[in-house]
LUMNUSE-119571 format. One line per 8 residues: number of its first residue (from 1); for each residue x, y, z of C-alpha. Coordinates in steps of 0.1 Angstrom, whole numbers, padded with zeros to 4 digits. Example, Ala and Ser with C-alpha at 12.3 -4.5 7.8 and 13.67 -1.06 7.14 Angstrom:
REM residues 2
1> 0123/-0045/0078 | 0137/-0011/0071 .
REM end
This chain:
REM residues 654
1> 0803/1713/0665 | 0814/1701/0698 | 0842/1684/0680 | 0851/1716/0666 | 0853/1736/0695 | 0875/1709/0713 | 0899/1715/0681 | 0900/1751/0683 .
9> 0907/1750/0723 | 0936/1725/0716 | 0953/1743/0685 | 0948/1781/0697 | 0960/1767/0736 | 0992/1757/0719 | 0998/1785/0700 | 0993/1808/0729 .
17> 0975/1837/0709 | 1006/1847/0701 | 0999/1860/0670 | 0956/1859/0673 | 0970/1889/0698 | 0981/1909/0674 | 0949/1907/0653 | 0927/1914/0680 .
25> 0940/1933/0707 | 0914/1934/0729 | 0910/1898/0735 | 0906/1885/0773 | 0900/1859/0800 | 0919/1825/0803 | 0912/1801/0770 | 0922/1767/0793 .
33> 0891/1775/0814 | 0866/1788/0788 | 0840/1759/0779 | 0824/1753/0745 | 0795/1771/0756 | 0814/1804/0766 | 0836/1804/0731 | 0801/1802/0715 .
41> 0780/1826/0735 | 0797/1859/0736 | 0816/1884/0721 | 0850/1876/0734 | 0849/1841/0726 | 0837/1843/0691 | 0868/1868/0683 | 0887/1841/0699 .
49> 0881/1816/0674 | 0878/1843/0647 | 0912/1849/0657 | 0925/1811/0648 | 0908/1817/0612 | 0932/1846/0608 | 0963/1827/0619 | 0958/1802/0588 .
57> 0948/1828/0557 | 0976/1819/0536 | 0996/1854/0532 | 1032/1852/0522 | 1057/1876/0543 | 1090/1895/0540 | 1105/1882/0507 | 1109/1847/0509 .
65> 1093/1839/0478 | 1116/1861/0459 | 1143/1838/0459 | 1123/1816/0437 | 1129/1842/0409 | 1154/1863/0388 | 1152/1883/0423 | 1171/1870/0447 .
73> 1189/1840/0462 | 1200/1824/0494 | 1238/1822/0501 | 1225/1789/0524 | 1222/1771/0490 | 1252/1776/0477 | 1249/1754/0446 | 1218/1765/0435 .
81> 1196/1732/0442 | 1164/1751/0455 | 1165/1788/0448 | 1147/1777/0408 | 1119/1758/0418 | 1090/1786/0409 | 1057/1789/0423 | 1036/1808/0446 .
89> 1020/1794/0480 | 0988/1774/0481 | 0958/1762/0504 | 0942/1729/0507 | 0929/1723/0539 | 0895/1714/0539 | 0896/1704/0579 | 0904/1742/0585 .
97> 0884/1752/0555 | 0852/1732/0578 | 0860/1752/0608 | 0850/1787/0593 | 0817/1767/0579 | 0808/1758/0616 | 0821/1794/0623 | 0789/1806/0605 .
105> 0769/1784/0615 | 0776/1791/0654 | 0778/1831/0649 | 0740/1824/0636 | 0730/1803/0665 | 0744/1835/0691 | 0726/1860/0671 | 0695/1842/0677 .
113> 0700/1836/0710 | 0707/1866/0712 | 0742/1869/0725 | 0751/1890/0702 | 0739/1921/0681 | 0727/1918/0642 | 0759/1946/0643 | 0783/1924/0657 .
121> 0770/1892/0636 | 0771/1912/0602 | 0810/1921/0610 | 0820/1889/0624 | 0803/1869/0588 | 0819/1891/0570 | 0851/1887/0581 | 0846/1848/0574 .
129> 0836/1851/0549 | 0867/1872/0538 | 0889/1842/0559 | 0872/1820/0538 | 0875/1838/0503 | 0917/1840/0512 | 0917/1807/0514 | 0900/1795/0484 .
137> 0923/1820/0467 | 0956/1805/0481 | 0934/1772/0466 | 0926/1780/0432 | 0964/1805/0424 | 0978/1767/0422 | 0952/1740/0415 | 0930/1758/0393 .
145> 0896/1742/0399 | 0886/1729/0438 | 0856/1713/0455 | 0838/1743/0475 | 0825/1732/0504 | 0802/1758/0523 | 0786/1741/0552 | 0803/1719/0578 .
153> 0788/1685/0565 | 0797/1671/0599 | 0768/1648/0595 | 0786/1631/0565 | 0822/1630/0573 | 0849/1628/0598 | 0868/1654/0602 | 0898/1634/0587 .
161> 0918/1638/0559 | 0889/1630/0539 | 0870/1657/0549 | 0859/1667/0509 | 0852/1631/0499 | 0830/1632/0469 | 0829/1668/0462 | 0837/1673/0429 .
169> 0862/1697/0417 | 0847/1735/0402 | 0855/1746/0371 | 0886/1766/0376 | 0862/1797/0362 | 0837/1788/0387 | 0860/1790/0416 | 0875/1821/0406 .
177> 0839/1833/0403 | 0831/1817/0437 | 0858/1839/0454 | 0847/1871/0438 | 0815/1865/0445 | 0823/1859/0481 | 0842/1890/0485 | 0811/1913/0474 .
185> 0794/1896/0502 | 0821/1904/0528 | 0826/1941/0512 | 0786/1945/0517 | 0790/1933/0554 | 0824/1948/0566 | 0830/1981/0587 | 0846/2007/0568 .
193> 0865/2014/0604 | 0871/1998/0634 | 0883/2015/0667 | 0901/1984/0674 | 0916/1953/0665 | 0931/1972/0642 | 0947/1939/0620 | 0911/1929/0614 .
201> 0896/1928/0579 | 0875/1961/0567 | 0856/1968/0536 | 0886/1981/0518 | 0905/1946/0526 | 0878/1930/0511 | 0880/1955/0482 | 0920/1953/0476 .
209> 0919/1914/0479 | 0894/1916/0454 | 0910/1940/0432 | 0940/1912/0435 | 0921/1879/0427 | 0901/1896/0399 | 0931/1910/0383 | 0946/1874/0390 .
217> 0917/1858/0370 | 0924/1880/0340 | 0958/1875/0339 | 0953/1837/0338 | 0929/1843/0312 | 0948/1868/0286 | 0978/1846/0288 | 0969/1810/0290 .
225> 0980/1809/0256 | 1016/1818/0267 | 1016/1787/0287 | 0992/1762/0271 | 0985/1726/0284 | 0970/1704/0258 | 0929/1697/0261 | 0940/1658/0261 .
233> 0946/1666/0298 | 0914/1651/0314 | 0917/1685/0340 | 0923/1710/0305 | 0891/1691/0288 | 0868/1695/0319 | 0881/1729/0328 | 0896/1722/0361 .
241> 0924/1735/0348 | 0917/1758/0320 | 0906/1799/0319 | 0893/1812/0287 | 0912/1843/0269 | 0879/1856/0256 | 0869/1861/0298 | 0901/1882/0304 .
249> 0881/1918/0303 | 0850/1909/0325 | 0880/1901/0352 | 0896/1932/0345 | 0864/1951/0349 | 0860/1935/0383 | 0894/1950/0393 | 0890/1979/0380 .
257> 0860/1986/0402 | 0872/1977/0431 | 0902/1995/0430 | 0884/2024/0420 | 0864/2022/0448 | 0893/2026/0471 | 0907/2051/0454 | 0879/2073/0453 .
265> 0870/2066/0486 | 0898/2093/0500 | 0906/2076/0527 | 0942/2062/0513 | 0971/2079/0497 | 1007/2072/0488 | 1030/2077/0523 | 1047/2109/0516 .
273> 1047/2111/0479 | 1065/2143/0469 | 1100/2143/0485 | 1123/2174/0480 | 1150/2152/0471 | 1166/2119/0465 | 1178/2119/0501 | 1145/2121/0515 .
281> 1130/2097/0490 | 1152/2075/0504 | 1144/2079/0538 | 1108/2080/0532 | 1106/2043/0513 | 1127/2025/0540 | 1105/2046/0566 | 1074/2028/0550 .
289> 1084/1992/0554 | 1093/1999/0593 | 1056/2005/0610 | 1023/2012/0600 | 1011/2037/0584 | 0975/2039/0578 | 0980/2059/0542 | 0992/2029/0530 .
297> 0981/2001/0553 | 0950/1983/0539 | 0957/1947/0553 | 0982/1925/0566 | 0998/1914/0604 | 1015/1928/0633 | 1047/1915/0646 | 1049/1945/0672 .
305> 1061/1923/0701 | 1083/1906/0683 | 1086/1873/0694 | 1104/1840/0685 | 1070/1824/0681 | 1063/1851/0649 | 1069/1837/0614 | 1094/1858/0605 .
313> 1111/1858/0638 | 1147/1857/0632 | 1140/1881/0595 | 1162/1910/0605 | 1190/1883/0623 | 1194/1862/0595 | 1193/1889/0565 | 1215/1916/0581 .
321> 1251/1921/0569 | 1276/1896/0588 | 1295/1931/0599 | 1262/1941/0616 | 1254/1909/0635 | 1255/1904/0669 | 1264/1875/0689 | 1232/1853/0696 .
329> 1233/1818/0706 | 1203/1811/0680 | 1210/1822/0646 | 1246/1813/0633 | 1239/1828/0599 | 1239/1864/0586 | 1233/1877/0550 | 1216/1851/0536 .
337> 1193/1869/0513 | 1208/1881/0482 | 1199/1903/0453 | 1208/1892/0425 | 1227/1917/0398 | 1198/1911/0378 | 1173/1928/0402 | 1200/1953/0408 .
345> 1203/1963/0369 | 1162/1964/0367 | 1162/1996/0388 | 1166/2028/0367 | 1193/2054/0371 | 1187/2095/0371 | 1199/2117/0347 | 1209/2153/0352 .
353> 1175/2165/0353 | 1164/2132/0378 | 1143/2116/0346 | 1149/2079/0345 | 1177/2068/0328 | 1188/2024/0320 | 1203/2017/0354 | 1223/1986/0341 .
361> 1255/1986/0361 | 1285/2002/0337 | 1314/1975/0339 | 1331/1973/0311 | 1345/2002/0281 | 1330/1982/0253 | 1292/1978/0270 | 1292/1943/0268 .
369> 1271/1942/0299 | 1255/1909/0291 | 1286/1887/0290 | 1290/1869/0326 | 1321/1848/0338 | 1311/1817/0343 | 1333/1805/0367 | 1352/1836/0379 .
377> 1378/1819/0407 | 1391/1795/0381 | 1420/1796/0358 | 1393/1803/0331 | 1376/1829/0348 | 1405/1847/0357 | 1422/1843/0323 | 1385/1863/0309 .
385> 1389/1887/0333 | 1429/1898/0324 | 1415/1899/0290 | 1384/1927/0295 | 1393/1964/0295 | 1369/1973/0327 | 1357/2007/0338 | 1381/2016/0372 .
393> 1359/2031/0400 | 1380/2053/0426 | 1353/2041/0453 | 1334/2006/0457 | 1302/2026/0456 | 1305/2048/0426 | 1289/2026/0402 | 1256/2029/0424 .
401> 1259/2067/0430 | 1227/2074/0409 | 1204/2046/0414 | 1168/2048/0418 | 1161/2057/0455 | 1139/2020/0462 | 1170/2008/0450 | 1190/2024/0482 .
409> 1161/2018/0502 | 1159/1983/0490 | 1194/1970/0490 | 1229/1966/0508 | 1256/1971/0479 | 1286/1973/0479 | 1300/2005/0499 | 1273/2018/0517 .
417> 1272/2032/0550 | 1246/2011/0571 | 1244/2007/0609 | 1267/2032/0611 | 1298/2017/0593 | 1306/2009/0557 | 1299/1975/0541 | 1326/1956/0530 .
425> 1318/1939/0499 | 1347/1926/0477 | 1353/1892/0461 | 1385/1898/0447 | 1423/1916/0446 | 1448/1923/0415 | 1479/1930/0424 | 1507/1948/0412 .
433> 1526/1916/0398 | 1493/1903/0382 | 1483/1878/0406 | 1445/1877/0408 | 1428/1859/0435 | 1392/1861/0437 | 1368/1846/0464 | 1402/1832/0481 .
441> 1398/1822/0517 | 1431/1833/0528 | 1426/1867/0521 | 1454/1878/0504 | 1467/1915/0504 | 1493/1939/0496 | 1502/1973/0507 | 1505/2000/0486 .
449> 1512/2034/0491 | 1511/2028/0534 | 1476/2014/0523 | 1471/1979/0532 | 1448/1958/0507 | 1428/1930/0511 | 1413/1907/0487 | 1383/1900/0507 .
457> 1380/1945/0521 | 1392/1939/0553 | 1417/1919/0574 | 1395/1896/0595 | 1360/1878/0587 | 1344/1903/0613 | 1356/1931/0588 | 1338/1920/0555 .
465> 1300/1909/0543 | 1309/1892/0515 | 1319/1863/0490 | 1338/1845/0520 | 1333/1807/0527 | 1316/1804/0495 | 1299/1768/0494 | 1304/1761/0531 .
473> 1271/1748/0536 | 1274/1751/0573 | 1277/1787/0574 | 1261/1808/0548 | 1264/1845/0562 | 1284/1858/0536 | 1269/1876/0505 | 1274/1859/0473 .
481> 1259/1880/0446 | 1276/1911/0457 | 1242/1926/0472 | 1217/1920/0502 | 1187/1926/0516 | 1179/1962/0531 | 1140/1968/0528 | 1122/1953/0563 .
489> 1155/1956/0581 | 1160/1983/0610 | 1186/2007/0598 | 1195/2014/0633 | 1201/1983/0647 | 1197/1945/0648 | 1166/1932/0658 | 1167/1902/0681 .
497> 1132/1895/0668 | 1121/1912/0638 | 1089/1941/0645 | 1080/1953/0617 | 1046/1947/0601 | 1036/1928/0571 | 1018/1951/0548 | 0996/1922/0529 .
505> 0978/1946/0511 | 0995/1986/0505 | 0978/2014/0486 | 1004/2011/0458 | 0992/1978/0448 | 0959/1987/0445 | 0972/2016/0421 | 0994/1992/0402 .
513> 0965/1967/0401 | 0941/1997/0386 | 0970/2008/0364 | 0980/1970/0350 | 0941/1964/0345 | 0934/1999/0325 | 0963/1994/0302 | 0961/1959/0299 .
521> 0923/1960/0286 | 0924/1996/0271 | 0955/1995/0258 | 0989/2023/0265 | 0982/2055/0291 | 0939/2037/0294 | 0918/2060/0317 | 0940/2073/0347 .
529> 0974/2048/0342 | 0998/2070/0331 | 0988/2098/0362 | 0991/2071/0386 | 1021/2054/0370 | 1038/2087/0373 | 1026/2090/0407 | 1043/2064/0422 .
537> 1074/2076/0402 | 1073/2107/0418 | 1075/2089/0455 | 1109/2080/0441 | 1117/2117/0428 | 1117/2110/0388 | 1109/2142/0375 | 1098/2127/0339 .
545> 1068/2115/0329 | 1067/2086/0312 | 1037/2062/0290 | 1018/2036/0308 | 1028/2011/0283 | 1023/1973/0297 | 1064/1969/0295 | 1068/2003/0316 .
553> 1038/1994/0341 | 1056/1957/0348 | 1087/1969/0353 | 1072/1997/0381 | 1052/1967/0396 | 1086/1948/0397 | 1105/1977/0416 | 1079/1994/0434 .
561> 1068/1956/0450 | 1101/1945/0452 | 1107/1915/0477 | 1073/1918/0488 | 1065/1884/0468 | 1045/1897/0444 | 1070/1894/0415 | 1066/1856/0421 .
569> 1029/1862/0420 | 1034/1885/0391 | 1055/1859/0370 | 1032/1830/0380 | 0994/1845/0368 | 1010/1861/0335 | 1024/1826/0326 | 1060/1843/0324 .
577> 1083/1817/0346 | 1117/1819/0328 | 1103/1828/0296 | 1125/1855/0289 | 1159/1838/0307 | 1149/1814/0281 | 1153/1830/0254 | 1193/1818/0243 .
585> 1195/1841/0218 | 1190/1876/0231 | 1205/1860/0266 | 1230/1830/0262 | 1237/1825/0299 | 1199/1826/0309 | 1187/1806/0329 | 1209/1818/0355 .
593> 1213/1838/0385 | 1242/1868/0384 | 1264/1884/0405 | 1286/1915/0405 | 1321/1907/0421 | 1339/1942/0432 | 1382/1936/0426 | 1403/1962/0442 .
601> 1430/1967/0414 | 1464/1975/0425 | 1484/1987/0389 | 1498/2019/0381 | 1507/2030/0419 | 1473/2034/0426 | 1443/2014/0441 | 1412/2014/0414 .
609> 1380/1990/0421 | 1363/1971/0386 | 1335/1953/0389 | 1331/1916/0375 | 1294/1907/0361 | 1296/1865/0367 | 1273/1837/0376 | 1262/1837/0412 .
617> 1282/1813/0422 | 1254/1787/0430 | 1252/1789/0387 | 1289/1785/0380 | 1286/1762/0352 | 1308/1736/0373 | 1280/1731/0397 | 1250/1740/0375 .
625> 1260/1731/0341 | 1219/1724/0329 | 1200/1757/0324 | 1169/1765/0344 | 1136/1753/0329 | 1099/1756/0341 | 1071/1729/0322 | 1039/1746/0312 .
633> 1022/1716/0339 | 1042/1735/0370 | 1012/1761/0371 | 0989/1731/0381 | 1001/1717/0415 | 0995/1679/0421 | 0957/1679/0438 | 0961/1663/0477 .
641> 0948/1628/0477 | 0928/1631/0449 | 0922/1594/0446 | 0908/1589/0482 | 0885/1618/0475 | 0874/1607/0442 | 0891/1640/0422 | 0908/1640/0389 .
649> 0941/1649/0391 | 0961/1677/0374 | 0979/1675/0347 | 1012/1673/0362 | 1001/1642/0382 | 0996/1623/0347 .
REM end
């Protein structure tokens, strides 16, 4: 245990409880000069080393994920090499996963020593216990089955690398039941409340993470057929790696109850959710990503000093439009996440009466809206483009006039007013002779009508956001789908360091979690789903009411969550990686990321803007030419150093 201690003094002393700070905010005294004995023998120093378990539960945070998907994209990867590779985060540490063991172990030895209350000790297990129950999770969402290790076993090992050396692997059922199982026991121990330390786990945590890992479960249970791996598979054959469809409903039961619980405990409620208007819809979803609020706010982290030292330092620097930016010596790239026109045509449109309408963005005269230019700034491209009779927009932002309000809470498109000015986002100009030069470097305009034009919007690079220095590597800070990144980002001002919270776990998940489990094991508008479904609707202002159907409850969960990195999470447990940009038939350029590219037109003595639906330019079919693809084997991750530890190996590893 000594060991231990030693480890914790070194690894938190480095880190400077920079973010353990923000977890528990009452923490005090110098950590250089504490001793073993005084982490061990009070209070203070047990939240101390409570607060290093936090640091390591293996949350994701503000979008990153996203760019892995249909989603999104990063303009720093400008020929598409990363922004496919699929997945979801994972744990295996089994030297960290050892230091909550002797956590419990020395909470037990204070309580009867009496250094601290049976109160204290009942809050402190069950919050590692809830630590503890994250990290398997983060463990079994990309191995399936893993050794679970409960006591220190100090006696036996090392503390090395080979700290799980002969523990055989769980069933992957077993684990999953392992975490559930360990979540009851941090829900029976948890305070419903705490005065402070406000970032620390609760009951309800406990409840929403469980509502997440059982509906997790029965996802990977109702749709391992979707993804099958053959039982030849030494992992498939001892069910490391292998869930059962027939178990799917016991799962779904699990979440059910626990969301239920939540929900009928009063104590949470959607943040704001009947707005007068579209207006203040807005407002109010871009309001909720910005600070806590405790309607919503079930678990997650604080970045309120915001810091260099946070994880997502440098979030609102790097993703804010380049016309926004201010001169810093340490970030040199603006922009860089990017919505993809996909994402952008998921989002629904009103009608007259503000019911929900297809939001797909209206291009072209004969609705051909799934034909994309593959390579848009070539001879070809251009030759495509002369030959399509396009919709002409008087204004850049007309086509996005009716657009759900997440979606103008969510995203910078082309035209809107943010920070105060308008956001220039234009890939191309037509002139008047026919010359049309699209994502062109040099900029090329013409004046018409005392009106000066500009290929790019604007006459310099500090007057645009967009499609400039497309595949410079060293400088991606220019859009290159047409769209960015809004939802996180202050819409006052630039951040140096970003502060706004991490909401890990929001009362709209849980409702989507309860809704997703009633309908998926009870079938369309089960129990409560299509109240709550049209619930969170209303948040949005959509006056109609419409069926919890699984298709309609996805696509909510996809818009409602949106770059909060669950739609990676979402695609990964339902076994739906690419399947549908797969499918060459319904979609003969899947596979592959899209843009919108705004033209001013200059014809007819009079400016009109058209709007180009093309690859991203990462996917131009001269820098991508395969299509994306995803093997059944990528939802089991290679297992760590599974032949020093005595572990078969995953599928993928064969």
């Amino acid at each position: 245990m000594k060991k231990y201690i030693l480890n914790i003094i070194i690894a938190v002393a480095a880190l400077g409880f920079v973010s353990c700070d923000k977890i528990f905010d009452s923490l005090e005294g110098d950590l250089s000069k504490m001793s073993a004995e005084d982490l061990t023998s009070s209070e203070s120093g047990l939240d101390r080393l409570m607060a290093n378990l936090y640091v390591n539960i293996p949350m994701g945070a503000y979008a990153a994920g996203e760019q892995s998907t249909p989603n999104a994209t990063d303009c720093n990867d400008p020929n598409g090499n990363n922004a496919y590779g699929g997945g979801v985060s994972g744990f295996w540490n089994y030297t960290i996963m050892r230091d909550v063991n002797s956590f419990i172990v020395e909470i037990g030895k204070a309580k009867d020593r009496g250094s601290i209350s049976d109160e204290i000790y009942n809050s402190l297990l069950g919050e590692a216990i809830f630590v503890r129950a994250y990290y398997y999770f983060g463990s079994a969402r990309v191995y399936g089955g893993v050794p679970i290790v409960t006591e220190p076993l100090d006696d036996k090992f090392d503390g090395g690398e080979n700290e799980g050396l002969y523990i055989a692997r769980s069933t992957e059922k077993d684990t999953w039941d392992f975490i559930l199982s360990e979540l009851d026991k941090a829900i029976s121990l948890l305070p419903a409340e705490r005065k402070s330390g406000i970032y620390r786990a609760t009951k309800w945590a406990a409840l929403g993470l469980k509502s997440r890992v059982a509906l997790w479960a029965a996802s990977l249970c109702k749709y391992w057929n979707q993804a099958p791996i053959a039982s030849t598979y030494e992992a498939v054959s001892k069910k490391l790696a292998y869930m059962d469809p027939s178990d799917a409903n016991g799962y779904y039961d699990q979440c059910i109850d626990a969301c239920q619980q939540i929900v009928n405990s009063g104590k949470f409620s959607l943040y704001k959710p009947e707005p007068a208007n579209v207006e203040e819809a807005i407002k109010n979803y871009s309001d909720l990503f910005l600070e806590r609020h405790n309607e919503e706010f079930i678990f997650g982290r604080s970045y309120e000093t915001g810091t260099s030292t946070d994880t997502n330092g440098y979030f609102d620097l790097q993703n804010s439009p380049y016309q926004t930016r201010e001169v810093i010596t340490q970030i040199w790239r603006w922009g860089r996440y990017n919505v993809t026109l996909d994402m952008v045509d998921a989002y629904d449109d009103y009608d007259a009466s503000f019911g929900a309408v297809d939001g797909t963005i209206k291009t072209r005269k004969d609705g051909a809206e799934k034909n994309y230019v593959s390579t848009p700034s070539l001879a070809a491209g251009k030759t495509i483009i002369k030959g399509i009779d396009f919709i002409k927009y008087d204004h850049p932002y007309d086509p996005f006039e009716n657009k759900d309000a997440r979606f103008k809470a969510s995203v910078v498109y082309p035209g809107i007013h943010f920070r105060g000015i308008d956001i220039n986002i234009q890939g191309g100009i037509w002139k008047s002779n026919g010359d049309l030069a699209i994502y062109d470097e040099s900029n090329p305009s013409e004046e018409l009508n005392g009106v000066t034009y500009y290929a790019l919007g604007g006459p310099t690079r500090d007057d645009y956001s967009a499609f400039f220095w497309m595949g410079n590597t060293n400088d991606g800070s220019w859009y290159t789908t047409g769209f960015g990144l809004r939802k996180f980002l202050n819409y006052n001002k630039v951040n140096t360091y970003s502060q706004t919270p991490w909401c890990d776990i929001r009362y709209t998940e849980i409702l989507l979690n309860l809704c997703e489990a009633l309908v998926e094991k009870g079938g369309t508008n089960a129990g409560q789903s299509k109240t709550i479904l049209n619930q969170i609707r209303r948040r949005a202002y959509f006056q109609d009411q419409k069926d919890a159907t699984i298709e309609n409850v996805m696509k909510e969960r996809r818009i409602e969550l949106a770059f909060e990195d669950d739609y990676p999470a979402t695609l990964w447990r339902r076994r739906a990686f690419f399947n549908q940009e797969r499918d060459l038939a319904s979609n003969p350029t899947g596979g592959r990321k899209h843009a919108l590219i705004p033209i001013v037109v200059l014809q007819n003595n009079e400016a009109k803007y058209i709007f180009v639906r093309a690859n991203e330019y990462g996917y131009d079919v001269d820098r991508r030419p395969g299509l994306a693809s995803f093997s059944n084997l990528s939802y089991y991750q290679a297992i760590p150093s599974y032949d020093k530890n005595s572990l078969v190996k995953n599928p993928i590893q064969e």
